[in-house]
Every structure is written in C-alpha cells, then in structure tokens.
C-alpha positions in Angstrom: -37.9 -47.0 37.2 -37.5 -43.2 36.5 -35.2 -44.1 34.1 -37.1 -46.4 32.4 -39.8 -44.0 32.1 -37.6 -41.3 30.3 -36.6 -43.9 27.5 -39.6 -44.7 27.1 -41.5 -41.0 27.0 -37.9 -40.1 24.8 -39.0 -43.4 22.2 -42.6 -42.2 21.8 -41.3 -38.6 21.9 -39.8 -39.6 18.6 -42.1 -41.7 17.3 -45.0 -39.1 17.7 -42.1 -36.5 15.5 -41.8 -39.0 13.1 -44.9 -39.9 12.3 -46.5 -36.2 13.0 -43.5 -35.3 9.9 -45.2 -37.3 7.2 -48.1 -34.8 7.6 -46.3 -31.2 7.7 -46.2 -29.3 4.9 -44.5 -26.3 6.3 -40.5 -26.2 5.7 -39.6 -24.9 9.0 -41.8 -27.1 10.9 -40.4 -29.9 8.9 -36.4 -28.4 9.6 -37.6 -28.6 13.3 -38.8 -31.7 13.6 -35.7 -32.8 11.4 -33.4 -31.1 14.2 -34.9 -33.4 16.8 -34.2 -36.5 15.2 -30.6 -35.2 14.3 -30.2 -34.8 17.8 -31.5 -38.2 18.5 -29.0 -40.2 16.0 -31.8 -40.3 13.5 -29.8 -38.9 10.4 -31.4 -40.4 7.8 -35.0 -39.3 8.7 -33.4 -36.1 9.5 -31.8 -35.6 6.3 -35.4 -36.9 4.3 -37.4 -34.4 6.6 -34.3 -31.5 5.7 -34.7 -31.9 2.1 -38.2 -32.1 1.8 -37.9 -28.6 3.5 -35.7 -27.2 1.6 -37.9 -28.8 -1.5 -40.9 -26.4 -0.3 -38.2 -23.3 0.6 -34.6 -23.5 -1.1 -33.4 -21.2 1.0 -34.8 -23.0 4.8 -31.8 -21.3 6.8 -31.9 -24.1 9.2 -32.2 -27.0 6.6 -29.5 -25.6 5.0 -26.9 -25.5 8.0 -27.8 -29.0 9.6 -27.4 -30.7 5.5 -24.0 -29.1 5.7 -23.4 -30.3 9.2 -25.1 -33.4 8.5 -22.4 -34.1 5.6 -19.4 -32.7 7.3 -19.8 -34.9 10.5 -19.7 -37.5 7.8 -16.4 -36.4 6.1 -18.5 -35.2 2.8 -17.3 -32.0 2.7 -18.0 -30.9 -1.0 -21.6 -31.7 -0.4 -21.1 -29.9 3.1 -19.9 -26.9 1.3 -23.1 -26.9 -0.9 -25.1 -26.7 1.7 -23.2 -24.4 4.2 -22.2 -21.7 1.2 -26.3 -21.7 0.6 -26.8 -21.4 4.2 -24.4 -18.2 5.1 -25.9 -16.5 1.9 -29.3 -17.2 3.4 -28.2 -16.0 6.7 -24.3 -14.0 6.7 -24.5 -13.7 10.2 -24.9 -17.0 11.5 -21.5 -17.6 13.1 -21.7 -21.1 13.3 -22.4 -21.4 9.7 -19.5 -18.9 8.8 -17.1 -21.3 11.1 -18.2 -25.1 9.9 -18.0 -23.6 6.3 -14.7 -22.1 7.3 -13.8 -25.7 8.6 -15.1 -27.4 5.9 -13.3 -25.4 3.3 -10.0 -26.0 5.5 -10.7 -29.8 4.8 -11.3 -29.2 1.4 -7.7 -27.4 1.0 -9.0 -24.3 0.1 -7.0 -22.0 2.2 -8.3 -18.5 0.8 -11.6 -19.2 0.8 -11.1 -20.9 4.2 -9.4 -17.6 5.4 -12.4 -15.5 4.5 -14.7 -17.9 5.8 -13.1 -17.8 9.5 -12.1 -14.2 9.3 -16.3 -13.7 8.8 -16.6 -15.7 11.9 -14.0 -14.0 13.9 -15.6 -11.0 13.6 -19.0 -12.2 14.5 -17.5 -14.0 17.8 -14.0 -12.7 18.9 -14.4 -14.3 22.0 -14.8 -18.0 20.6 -11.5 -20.0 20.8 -12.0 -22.2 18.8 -12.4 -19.8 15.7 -9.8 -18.1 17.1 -7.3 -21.2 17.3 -8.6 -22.3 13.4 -8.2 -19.0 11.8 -4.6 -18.4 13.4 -3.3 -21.9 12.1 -4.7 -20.7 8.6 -2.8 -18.0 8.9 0.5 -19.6 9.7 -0.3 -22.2 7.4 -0.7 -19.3 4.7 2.7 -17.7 5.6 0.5 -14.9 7.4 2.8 -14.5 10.5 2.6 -11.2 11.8 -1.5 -11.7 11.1 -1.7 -14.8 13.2 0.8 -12.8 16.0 -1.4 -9.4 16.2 -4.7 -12.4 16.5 -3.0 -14.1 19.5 -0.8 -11.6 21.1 -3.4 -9.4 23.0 -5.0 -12.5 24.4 -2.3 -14.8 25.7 -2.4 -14.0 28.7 -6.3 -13.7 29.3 -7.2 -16.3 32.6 -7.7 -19.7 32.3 -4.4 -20.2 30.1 -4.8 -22.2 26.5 -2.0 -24.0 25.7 -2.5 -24.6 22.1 -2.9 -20.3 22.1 0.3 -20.0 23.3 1.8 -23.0 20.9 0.3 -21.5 18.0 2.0 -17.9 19.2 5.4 -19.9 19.5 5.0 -21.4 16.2 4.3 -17.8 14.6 6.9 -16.2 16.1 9.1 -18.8 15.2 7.9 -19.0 11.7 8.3 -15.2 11.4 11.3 -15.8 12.2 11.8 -14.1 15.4 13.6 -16.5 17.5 14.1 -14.3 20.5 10.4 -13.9 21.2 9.6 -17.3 20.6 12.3 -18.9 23.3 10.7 -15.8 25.4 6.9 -16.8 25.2 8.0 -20.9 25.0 9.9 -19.8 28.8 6.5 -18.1 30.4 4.2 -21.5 28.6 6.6 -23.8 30.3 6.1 -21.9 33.9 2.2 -22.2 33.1 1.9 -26.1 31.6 4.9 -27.7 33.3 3.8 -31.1 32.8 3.1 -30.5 28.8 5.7 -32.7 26.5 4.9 -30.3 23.6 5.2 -26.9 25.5 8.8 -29.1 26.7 10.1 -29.3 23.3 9.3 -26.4 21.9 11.4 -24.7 24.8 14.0 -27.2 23.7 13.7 -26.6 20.0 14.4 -22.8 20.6 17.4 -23.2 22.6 19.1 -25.9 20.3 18.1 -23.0 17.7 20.4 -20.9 20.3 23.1 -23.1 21.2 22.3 -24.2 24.5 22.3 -28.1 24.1 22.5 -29.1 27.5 19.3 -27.4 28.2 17.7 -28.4 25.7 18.6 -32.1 26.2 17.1 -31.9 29.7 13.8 -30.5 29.1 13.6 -32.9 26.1 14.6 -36.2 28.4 11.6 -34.7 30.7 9.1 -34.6 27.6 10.1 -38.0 27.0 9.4 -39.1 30.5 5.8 -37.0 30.0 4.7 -38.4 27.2 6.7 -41.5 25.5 4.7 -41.4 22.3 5.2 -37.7 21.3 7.6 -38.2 18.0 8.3 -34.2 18.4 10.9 -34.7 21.1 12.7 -37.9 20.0 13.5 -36.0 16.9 14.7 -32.9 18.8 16.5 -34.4 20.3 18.5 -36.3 17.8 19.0 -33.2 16.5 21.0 -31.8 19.1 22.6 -35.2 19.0 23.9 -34.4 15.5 24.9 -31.1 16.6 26.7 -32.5 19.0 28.6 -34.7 16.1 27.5 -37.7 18.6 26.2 -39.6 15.7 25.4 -43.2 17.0 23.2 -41.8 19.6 21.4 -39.1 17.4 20.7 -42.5 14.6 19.2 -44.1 17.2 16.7 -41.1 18.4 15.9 -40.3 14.7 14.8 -44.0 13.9 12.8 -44.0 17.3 11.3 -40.3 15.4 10.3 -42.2 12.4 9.0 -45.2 13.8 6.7 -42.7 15.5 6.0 -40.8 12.7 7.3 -42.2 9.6 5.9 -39.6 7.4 8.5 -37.1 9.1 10.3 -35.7 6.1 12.7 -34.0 8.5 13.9 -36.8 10.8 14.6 -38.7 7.4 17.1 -35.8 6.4 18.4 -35.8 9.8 19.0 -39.4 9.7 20.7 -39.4 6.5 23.2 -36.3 7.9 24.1 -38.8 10.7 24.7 -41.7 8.2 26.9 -39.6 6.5 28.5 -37.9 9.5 29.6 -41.9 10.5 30.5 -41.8 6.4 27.6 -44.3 6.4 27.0 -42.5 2.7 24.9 -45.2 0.8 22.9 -45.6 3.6 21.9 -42.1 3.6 21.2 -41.9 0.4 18.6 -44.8 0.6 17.5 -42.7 3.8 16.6 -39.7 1.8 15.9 -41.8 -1.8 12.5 -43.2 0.7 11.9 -39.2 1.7 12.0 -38.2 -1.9 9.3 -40.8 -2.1 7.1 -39.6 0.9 7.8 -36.0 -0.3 8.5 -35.4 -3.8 8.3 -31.9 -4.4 10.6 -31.3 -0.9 13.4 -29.2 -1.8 15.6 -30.0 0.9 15.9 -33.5 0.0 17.1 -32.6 -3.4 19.4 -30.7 -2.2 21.1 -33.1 0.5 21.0 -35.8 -2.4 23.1 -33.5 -4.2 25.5 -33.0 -1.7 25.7 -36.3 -1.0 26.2 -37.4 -4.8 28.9 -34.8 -4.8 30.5 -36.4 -1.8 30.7 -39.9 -3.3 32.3 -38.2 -6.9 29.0 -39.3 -8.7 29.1 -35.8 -10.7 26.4 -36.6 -12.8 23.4 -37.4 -10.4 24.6 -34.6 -8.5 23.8 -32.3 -11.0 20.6 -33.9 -12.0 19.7 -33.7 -8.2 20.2 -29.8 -8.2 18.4 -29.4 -11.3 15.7 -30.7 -9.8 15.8 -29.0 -6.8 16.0 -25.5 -8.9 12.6 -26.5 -10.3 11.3 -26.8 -6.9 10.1 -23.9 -4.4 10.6 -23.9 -0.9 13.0 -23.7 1.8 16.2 -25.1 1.7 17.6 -25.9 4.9 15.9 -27.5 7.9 18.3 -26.0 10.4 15.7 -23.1 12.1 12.4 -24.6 10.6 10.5 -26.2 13.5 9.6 -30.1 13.0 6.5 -30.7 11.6 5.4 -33.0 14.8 5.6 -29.9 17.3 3.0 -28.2 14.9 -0.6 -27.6 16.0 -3.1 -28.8 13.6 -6.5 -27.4 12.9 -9.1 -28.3 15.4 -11.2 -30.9 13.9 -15.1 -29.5 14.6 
C-alpha cells in the first residue's frame, strides 16, 4: 500500500511540474523543472522545457549541460558538443561539463580537443577515476606514454586496487616500450586480481615478449578457464604457439581468436605466418588479402604480403605490395606490440 502511495504522489508529482511548466517564464525555474522530468524518463518534455529556457537565456548553465547530456545519452554527439562547448564557456569550472564534453569529443574522434577537454577536468577533480582512467587512454591512444605513466604511477597503489589503473599502466609501459616494468607491474596486478583473464594475459603477453613460453602458456590456459570468451588470450596464445614453430596447434587458437573477434587485424597476420610456416602459402595470402580488407591502411599487412609474394617468385606483386606499404605510416612488425583485444577502451559515460 505504501508503495502504491509513492507511485502515485511521484505521478502527480509530475503532473503538477508539468503542467506548473507551461506557466513559468523564468529560465532557471524552467531548467529545474526540466531536470525533474529528465530524471523521471520524461526527455522530451525535458528537452521542450530546456530550450524554452535557453530561448529566454542562451547562456542557462544548467540548460545548457542537460541538452548536451540529453544528446550524448542518445549517441548525438555533434549536437552534444553544441551544447556542452556553450555550457563550459558559460561555466569553466563545472567538472562534469569539462568531462562529458571531454567524452563526447573522444566519440567524436577528436583526440586534441578531447585531451584538453579531460586534462580541464583532471585538474578540477584529481581524485575522480573515471576522468582519470579516460584521459590516461587518450594519452596512450595519442602516443603520450610517459604522460599517461607520470598520471597513473603515483596512484597505483592507492587502497581499494583498480584493475583497469593498473592495465592501463601495463599498456603504457608497454607501449613506451619498457618491457621490464611492464612484466614487473603485470606480476604485482596478477598477486592483486588473481581471478582476472585480462590481468592473466597480459602477464603472459610480457613473458612470451621475454621468452618464457611455458609460463606464459600456463597463465594463458588459466585465462581461458576464467573467462572462455576473452579473444585476448586465445590469440596469445597462438602466438607462443607459432613461436614455438608448433603450427597446427597455433592455426587452430588463431581461428578460435578470430571467430571471437574477427576484426583482429593481428591474429589474421598471425594466422597467415602459421599457413606459411606449414608452407600453406596461398592460404595465407587469402588470410591477409581479407585483413588488407578490414584494415587498409595497416602497414604490416603490406608488408607480410610482400614477403609472401617474394616467397612464391611473384616478383612483381611483391614489389607493388612494398610500394604500398612505403606510402603507409605505422609500425611494421607485430612481434612486441600488444594485441588490440588486451587494450582497455575508454569508459563509456
């Protein structure tokens, strides 16, 4: 009955805000009452009440922010950037308006502006994780290593333990490269999230990196057991597979990769290197021709197209293959890059 009685008082509750809206005249009354209803599900009376604030004050600070919130929750991020970029101007030190426009811009591929955006809201919250997790993986994403290392190093070890923190602190260090610090931090997160698949492989990843392919092998048939679906650890460990020249089991973990992830550039080039290690050569070709197709500006699959070409005596695609690949920019060997699966993406707000 209780219950009953709140639905009810909440119904009339907005009823009374609705109808009480069509008679305000005053934008931040209206931006209040607009909040309520935004809060209640009600976006499109929210978002009529918003704009007829902001049509009485263009620069409402909280008509402003809940537009650009408003559009971003529903993946319209250019018309969530109009909004948000008007909001922080009417009010710079609004952290949660610096960090959804940060976020927005992040969706909208615009890493610079992105960067400045969450940098601004670092600053006004240094304590916030999440700001903290988004702006590191901007960094990294940027090539900004040691920036995204001197962001996470002095608090990695701060109680309760994040495990994307110390992921995103592997990934940099790795990225850097400095492999020696990244096996050391991936050692202590494996001691602190022992039942985590991706803190697993990353341990794994950096001691394939270092040689050690029994160890690795373990800790990635544990990941496996942790968390069948992960695609990060099947391709790991076909990797060491392939190091290990034991090619008919490594074809088998790389396809299991790909049909987990079959955008996965780097399995792709993996599997073709197995093909051709069981001189399977055709097949890998057709193996990288559909990763040239997912990824066309990828250098490295020019180049193992090449090599391949060169192997089979077809001197003339060869050569047009490393043509192309000169054109190209970006690294050209996958042999201490980290797969892309083990990579922490931004936090979605």
């Amino acid at each position: 009955m209780q219950r009953v009685t709140t639905i009810v008082g909440l119904i009339l509750s907005l009823l009374s805000c609705s109808t009480f809206a069509e008679h305000i005249e005053n934008p931040k009354e209206l931006a209040n009452a607009g909040e309520k209803l935004l809060k209640a599900a009600q976006t499109g009376k929210a978002q009529a009440l918003f704009e007829r604030a902001l049509a009485l004050s263009p620069d409402q600070f909280s008509a402003l922010y809940n537009l650009g919130l408003l559009h971003y929750s529903q993946d319209q991020f250019a018309q969530a950037e109009h909004y948000l970029e008007r909001a922080a101007q009417s009010n710079p030190r609004s952290f949660q308006t610096r960090l959804l426009l940060g976020a927005t811009l992040v969706r909208l591929n615009r890493a610079r502006d992105a960067t400045r955006e969450l940098q601004a809201a670092h600053e006004l919250n240094p304590k916030h994780t999440d700001a903290t997790k988004l702006l590191a993986t901007e960094y990294i994403r940027g090539g900004h290593f040691q920036e995204a290392i001197a962001l996470l190093a002095g608090i990695i070890d701060a109680a309760p333990f994040d495990e994307e923190l110390h992921l995103l602190l592997i990934e940099a260090y790795q990225d850097l490269p400095d492999a020696a610090r990244a096996m050391q931090l991936a050692q202590k997160a494996v001691g602190r999230f022992p039942a985590s698949a991706r803190v697993l492989c990353w341990l794994a990843f950096e001691l394939r990196v270092a040689g050690r392919f029994a160890e690795a092998k373990s800790h990635l048939q544990r990941a496996i057991q942790l968390d069948p679906p992960y695609p990060a650890s099947y391709y790991v460990l076909a990797d060491v597979l392939l190091k290990e020249q034991r090619y008919t089991e490594a074809i088998h973990y790389f396809h299991t990769a790909i049909e987990k992830e079959p955008s996965d550039v780097q399995a792709r080039i993996g599997l073709s290197r197995a093909l051709a290690g069981r001189n399977e050569v055709q097949q890998a070709i057709e193996t990288l021709q559909k990763a040239a197709e997912l990824a066309p500006q990828d250098v490295r699959v020019r180049i193992e197209l090449a090599r391949l070409y060169f192997r089979l005596g077809d001197q003339a695609r060869a050569k047009q293959e490393e043509a192309a690949a000169r054109q190209l920019k970006g690294r050209n060997s996958v042999e201490l890059e980290a797969p892309q699966a083990l990579r922490i993406r931004a936090p979605k707000r």
